[in-house]
C-alpha positions as a LaTeX table, in Angstrom:
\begin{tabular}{lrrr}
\hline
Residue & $x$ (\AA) & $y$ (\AA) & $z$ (\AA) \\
\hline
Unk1 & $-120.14$ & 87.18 & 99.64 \\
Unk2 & $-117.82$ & 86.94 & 96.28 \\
Unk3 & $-118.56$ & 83.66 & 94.41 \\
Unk4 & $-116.35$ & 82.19 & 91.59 \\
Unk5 & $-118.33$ & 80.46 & 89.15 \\
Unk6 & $-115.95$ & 77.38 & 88.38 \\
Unk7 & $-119.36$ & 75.50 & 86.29 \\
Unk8 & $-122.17$ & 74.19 & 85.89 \\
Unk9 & $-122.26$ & 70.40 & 84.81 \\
Unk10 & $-122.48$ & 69.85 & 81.28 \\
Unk11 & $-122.80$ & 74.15 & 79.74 \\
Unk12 & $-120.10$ & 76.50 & 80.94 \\
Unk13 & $-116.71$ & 76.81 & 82.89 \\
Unk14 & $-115.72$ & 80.39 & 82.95 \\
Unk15 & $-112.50$ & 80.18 & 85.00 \\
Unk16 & $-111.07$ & 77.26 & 82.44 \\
Unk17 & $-112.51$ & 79.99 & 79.67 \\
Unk18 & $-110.24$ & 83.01 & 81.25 \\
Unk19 & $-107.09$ & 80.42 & 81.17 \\
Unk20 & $-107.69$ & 79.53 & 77.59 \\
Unk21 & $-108.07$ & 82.89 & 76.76 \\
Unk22 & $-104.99$ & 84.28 & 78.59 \\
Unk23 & $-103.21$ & 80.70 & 76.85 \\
Unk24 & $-104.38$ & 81.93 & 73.04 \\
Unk25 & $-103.15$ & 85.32 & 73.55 \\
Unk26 & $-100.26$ & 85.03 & 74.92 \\
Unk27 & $-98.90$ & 82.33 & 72.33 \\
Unk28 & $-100.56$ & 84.27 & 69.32 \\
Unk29 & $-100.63$ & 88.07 & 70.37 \\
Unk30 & $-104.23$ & 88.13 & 69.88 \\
Unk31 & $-108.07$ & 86.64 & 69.98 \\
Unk32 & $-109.10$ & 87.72 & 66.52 \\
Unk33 & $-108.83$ & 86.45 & 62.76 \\
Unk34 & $-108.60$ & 83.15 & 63.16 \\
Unk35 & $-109.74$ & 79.50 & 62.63 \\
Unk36 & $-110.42$ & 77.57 & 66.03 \\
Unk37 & $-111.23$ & 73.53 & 65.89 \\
Unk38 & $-112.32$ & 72.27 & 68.82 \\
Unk39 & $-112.02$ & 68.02 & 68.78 \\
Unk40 & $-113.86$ & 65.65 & 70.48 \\
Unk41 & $-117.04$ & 65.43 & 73.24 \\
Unk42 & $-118.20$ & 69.03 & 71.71 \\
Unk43 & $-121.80$ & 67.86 & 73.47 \\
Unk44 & $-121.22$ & 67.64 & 77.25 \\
Unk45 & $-117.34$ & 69.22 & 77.04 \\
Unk46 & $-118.35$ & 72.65 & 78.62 \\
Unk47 & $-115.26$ & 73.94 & 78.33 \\
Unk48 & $-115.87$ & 74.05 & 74.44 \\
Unk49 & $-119.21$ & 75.92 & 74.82 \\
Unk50 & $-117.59$ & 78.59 & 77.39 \\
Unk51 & $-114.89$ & 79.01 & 74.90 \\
Unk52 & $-117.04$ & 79.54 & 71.85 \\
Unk53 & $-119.21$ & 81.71 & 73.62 \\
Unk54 & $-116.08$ & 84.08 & 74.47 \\
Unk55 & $-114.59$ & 83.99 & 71.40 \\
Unk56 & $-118.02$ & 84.77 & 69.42 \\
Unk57 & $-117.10$ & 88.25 & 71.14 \\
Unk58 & $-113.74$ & 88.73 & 68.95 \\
Unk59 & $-113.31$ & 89.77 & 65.06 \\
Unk60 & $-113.17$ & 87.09 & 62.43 \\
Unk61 & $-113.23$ & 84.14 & 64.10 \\
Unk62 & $-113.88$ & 80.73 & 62.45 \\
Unk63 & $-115.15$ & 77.41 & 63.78 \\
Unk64 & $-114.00$ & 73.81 & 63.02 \\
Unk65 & $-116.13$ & 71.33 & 65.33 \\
Unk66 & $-114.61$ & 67.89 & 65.18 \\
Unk67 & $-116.79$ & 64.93 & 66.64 \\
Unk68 & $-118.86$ & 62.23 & 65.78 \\
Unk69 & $-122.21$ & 63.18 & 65.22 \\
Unk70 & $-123.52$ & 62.01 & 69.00 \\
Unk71 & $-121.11$ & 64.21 & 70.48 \\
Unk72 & $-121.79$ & 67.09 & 68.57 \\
Unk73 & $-122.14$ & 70.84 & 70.07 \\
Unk74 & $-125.57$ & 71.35 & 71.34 \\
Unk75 & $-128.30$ & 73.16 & 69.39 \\
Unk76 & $-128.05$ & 76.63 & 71.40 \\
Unk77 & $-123.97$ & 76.91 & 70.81 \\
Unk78 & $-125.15$ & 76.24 & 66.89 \\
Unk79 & $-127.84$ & 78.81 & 67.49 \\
Unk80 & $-124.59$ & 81.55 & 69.11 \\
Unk81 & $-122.65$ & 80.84 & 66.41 \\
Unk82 & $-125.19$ & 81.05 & 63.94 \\
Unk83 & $-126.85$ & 84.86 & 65.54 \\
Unk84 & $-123.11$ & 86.38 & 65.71 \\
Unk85 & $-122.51$ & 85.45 & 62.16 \\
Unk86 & $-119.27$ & 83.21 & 62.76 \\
Unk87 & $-118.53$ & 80.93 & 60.15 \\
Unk88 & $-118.51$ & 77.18 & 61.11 \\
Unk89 & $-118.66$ & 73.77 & 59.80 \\
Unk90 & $-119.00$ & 70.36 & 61.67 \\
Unk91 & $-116.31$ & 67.22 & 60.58 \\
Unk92 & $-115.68$ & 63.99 & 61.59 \\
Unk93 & $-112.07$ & 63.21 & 60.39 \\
Unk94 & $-109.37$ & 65.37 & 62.45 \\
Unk95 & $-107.01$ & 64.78 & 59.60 \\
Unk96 & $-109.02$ & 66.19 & 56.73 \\
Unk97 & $-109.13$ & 70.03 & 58.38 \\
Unk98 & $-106.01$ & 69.74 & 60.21 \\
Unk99 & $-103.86$ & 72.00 & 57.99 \\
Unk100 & $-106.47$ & 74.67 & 58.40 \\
Unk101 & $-106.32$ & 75.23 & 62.08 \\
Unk102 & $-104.74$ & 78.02 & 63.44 \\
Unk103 & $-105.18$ & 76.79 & 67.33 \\
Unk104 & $-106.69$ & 72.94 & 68.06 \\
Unk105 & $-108.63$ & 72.68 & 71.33 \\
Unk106 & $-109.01$ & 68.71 & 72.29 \\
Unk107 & $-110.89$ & 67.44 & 74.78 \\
Unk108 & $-111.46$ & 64.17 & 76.35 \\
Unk109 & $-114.67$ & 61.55 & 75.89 \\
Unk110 & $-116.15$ & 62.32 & 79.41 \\
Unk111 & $-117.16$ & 58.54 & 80.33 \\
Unk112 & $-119.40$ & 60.16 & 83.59 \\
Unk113 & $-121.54$ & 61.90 & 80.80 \\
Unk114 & $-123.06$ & 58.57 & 79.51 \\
Unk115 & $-125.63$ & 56.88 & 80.44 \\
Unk116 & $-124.71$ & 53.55 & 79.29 \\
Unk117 & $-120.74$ & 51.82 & 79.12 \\
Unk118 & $-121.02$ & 50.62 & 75.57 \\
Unk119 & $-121.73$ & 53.84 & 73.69 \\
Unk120 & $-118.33$ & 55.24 & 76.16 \\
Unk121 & $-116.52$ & 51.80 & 74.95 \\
Unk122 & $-117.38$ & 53.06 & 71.01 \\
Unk123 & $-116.72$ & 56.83 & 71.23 \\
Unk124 & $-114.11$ & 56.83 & 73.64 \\
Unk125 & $-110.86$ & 56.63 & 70.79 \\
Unk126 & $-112.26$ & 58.30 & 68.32 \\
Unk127 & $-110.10$ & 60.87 & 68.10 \\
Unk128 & $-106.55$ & 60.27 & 69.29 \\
Unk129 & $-103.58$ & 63.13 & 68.31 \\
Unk130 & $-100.28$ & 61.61 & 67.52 \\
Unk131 & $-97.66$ & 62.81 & 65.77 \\
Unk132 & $-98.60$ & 61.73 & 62.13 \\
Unk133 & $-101.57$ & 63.75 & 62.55 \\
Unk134 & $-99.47$ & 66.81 & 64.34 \\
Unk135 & $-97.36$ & 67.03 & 61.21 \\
Unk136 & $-100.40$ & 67.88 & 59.17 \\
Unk137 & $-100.94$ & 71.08 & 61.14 \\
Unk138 & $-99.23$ & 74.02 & 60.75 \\
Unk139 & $-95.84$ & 74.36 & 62.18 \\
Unk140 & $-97.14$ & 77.12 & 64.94 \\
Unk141 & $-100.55$ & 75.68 & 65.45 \\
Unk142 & $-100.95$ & 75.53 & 69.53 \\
Unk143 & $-102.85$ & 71.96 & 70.70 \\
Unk144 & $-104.75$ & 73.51 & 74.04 \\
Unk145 & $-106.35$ & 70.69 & 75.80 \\
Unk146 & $-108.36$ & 71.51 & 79.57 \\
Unk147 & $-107.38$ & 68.36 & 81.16 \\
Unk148 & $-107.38$ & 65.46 & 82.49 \\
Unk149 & $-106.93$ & 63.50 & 79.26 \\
Unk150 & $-107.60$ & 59.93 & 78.90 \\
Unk151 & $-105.53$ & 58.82 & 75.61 \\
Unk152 & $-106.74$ & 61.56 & 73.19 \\
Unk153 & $-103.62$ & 62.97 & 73.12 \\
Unk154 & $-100.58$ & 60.23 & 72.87 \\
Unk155 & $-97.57$ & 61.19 & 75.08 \\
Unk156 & $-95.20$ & 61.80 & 72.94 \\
Unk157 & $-96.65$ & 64.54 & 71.65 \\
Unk158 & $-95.78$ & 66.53 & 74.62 \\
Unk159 & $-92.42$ & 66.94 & 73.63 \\
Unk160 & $-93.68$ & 68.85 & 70.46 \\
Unk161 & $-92.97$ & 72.70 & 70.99 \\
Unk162 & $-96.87$ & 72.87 & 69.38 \\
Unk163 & $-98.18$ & 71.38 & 72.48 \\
Unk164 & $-99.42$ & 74.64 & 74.93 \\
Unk165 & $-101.47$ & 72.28 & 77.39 \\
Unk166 & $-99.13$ & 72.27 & 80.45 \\
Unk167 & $-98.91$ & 76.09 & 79.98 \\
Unk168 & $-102.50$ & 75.95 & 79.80 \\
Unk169 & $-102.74$ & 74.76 & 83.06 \\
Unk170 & $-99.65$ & 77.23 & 84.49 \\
Unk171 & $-101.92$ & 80.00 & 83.06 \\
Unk172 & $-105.01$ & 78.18 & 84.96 \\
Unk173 & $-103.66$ & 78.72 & 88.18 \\
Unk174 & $-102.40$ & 82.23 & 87.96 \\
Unk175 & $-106.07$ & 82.89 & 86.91 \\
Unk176 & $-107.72$ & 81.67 & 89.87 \\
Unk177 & $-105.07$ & 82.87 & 92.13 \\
Unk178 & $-105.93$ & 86.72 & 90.10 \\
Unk179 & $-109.70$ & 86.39 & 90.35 \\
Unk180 & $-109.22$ & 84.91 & 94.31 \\
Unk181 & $-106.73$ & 88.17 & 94.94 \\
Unk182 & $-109.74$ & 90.04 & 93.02 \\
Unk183 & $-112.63$ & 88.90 & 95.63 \\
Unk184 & $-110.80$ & 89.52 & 98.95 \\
Unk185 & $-109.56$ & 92.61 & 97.35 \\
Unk186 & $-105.64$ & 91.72 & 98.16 \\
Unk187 & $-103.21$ & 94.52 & 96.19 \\
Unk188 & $-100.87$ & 92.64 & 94.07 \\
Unk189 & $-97.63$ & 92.45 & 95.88 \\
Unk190 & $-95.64$ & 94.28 & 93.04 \\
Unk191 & $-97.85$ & 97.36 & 92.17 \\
Unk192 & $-99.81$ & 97.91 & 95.89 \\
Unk193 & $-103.46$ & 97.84 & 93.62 \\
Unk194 & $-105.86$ & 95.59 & 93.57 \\
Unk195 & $-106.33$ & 93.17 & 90.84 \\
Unk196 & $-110.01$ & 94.12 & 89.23 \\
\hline
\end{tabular}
């Protein structure tokens, strides 16, 4: 029987990793030579370590991980980065590598990750994007995000061409609709052959 693997917990989420994928090369034209920061819960956001993992796979690619130092990226995503020889350096101010980036993956302080309210309460706004720190990017830098957000990423920063996210998730479902075509083995409609 076909399974999708949509997760586990706190390590991986392949299908969110195909739709970021599909999201970076389709705005850029490719999934090499660049500079990646991922912002925020880098320690139980498993959509980060499913993303570095894939891109570890591509030519030149460089890490920025943003977080404070309780959320950063576990030891073994270190230990990835570190064996495939991909440059990376851990921050704590957005602002300071901002103008770097060549693609900015957020992600939200997961409060069901804690273990106790008050460390949530003091992480949770750490890192908010608004538009002051937007304009410090560069002017075709996509902000990917895997959703839901909590206030990480103020509204009005949707209106900002920059901001892929909702095209992130358009991409999301035409990826699980793919890999469910895939698994029952239904032809796609325009070309009569299977997906895979």
């Amino acid at each position: 029987i076909p399974v999708i693997n949509a997760g586990d917990g706190g390590h991986n989420h392949p299908t969110q990793t195909l739709t970021d994928l599909l999201t970076i090369k389709t705005l850029t034209g490719h999934l090499d030579n660049m500079t990646v920061g991922m912002c925020g819960d880098l320690k139980f956001g498993r959509t980060v370590h499913s993303l570095i993992n894939a891109l570890l796979r591509y030519e030149n690619i460089s890490f920025v991980l943003i977080s404070p130092p309780e959320l950063r990226v576990p030891e073994y995503i270190r230990e990835n980065l570190t064996k495939a020889g991909a440059p990376f350096k851990e921050v704590t101010k957005l602002e300071d590598v901002m103008s770097d980036l060549d693609i900015l993956y957020m992600t939200r302080v997961q409060k069901e990750r804690f273990f106790n309210e008050e460390d949530y309460v003091r992480l949770k706004d750490t890192y908010i994007l608004n538009r002051e720190k937007l304009n410090l990017a560069q002017p075709d830098m996509p902000v990917l995000h895997p959703l839901p957000r909590v206030d990480e990423i103020v509204s009005d920063v949707d209106q900002d061409p920059r901001a892929a996210y909702f095209d992130q998730v358009q991409n999301g479902k035409y990826i699980r609709m793919a890999l469910i075509m895939a698994l029952l083995e239904i032809p796609d409609p325009l070309t009569g052959r299977t997906v895979l």
